[in-house]
Residue, then its C-alpha position, 0 to 999 in steps of 0.5 A: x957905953x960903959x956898964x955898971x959895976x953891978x952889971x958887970x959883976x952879975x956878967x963875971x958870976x954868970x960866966x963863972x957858973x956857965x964854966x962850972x956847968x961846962x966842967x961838970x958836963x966834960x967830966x960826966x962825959x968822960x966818966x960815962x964814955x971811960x966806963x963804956x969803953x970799959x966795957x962796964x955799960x953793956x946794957x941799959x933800958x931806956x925810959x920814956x914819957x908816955x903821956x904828952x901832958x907829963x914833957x916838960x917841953x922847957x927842958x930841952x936844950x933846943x926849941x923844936x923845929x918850927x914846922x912842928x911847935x906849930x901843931x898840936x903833939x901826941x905820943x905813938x906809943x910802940x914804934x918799932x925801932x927797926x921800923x923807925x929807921x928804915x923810913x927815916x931819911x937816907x943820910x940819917x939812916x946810914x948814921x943809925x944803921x952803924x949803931x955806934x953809940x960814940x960816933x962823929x956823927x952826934x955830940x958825946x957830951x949829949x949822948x952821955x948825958x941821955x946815958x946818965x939819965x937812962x942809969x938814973x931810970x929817968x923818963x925823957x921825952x920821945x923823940x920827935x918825928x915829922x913826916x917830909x912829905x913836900x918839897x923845899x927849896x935847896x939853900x944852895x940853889x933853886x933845885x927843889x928837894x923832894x922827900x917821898x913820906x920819909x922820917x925826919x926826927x926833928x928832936x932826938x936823934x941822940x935819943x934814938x941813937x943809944x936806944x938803937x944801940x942797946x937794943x931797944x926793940x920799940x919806942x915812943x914817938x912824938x908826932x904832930x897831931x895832924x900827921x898822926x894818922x899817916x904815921x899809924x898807917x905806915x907802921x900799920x898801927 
């Protein structure tokens, strides 16, 4: 098969740019981890969309979840943090409970990035929270996994981890219509 010469300089332009955004990216990456580990970032207020009509739901990197772009969402506001945590799965908890803000565990370029928006005073979506109350199928075997009304945050685990590590005492949540209620009664809402 052969392509077209304007196919192909449309191929090399595109490439040219996605470098561009990829150098850009790694710079704001070490700008903001140097000026952290400067100690020059000590604290930062995070800012949130509030309202569920105000998400631009395209500018998220990833589609969420299936299990939750199939229901309606809305937004809990005032969730304690702390709280949060504690119900979120036991391999996530441990990762939030180190409070590390330039961890293994989580992309520094997307940690840096909710940092420099945070800086700009910049509203981001919650994260997105489902409750795991069902079983699923182990993709190692035909063991069941079982969740007891355990957290998941489908969406925003970077989010939650530089909230949770400048202090952040209570965040909005984005939640599935359905398990709205469930999730105001935990946090007896």
């Amino acid at each position: 098969m052969e392509y077209s010469e304007e196919f192909i300089n449309e191929f090399k332009k595109q490439r040219e740019e996605d470098r561009l955004k990829r150098i850009q990216s790694e710079n704001l990456t070490n700008e903001i981890r140097q000026s952290f580990f400067e100690g020059k970032i000590t604290s930062l207020q995070a800012f949130w969309h509030t309202n569920i009509s105000d998400c631009d739901w395209n500018l998220q990197p990833h589609k969420l979840d299936f299990q939750v772009s199939n229901g309606n969402l809305a937004i809990i506001t005032n969730v304690s943090l702390e709280k949060l945590i504690d119900h979120l799965v036991p391999y996530q908890k441990k990762m939030f409970k180190e409070r590390q803000l330039f961890n293994g565990s989580l992309d520094d370029t997307n940690t840096a990035k909710i940092i420099n928006h945070w800086l700009h005073s910049e509203r981001l979506i919650p994260p997105t929270i489902l409750i795991v109350d069902e079983k699923f199928p182990n993709p190692a075997g035909n063991i069941q996994i079982e969740f007891n009304d355990e957290f998941h945050p489908v969406d925003g685990k970077h989010r939650l981890n530089v909230a949770n590590y400048f202090g952040t005492a209570s965040i909005p949540i984005v939640v599935i219509e359905r398990q709205e209620q469930k999730i105001r009664d935990i946090f007896s809402m």
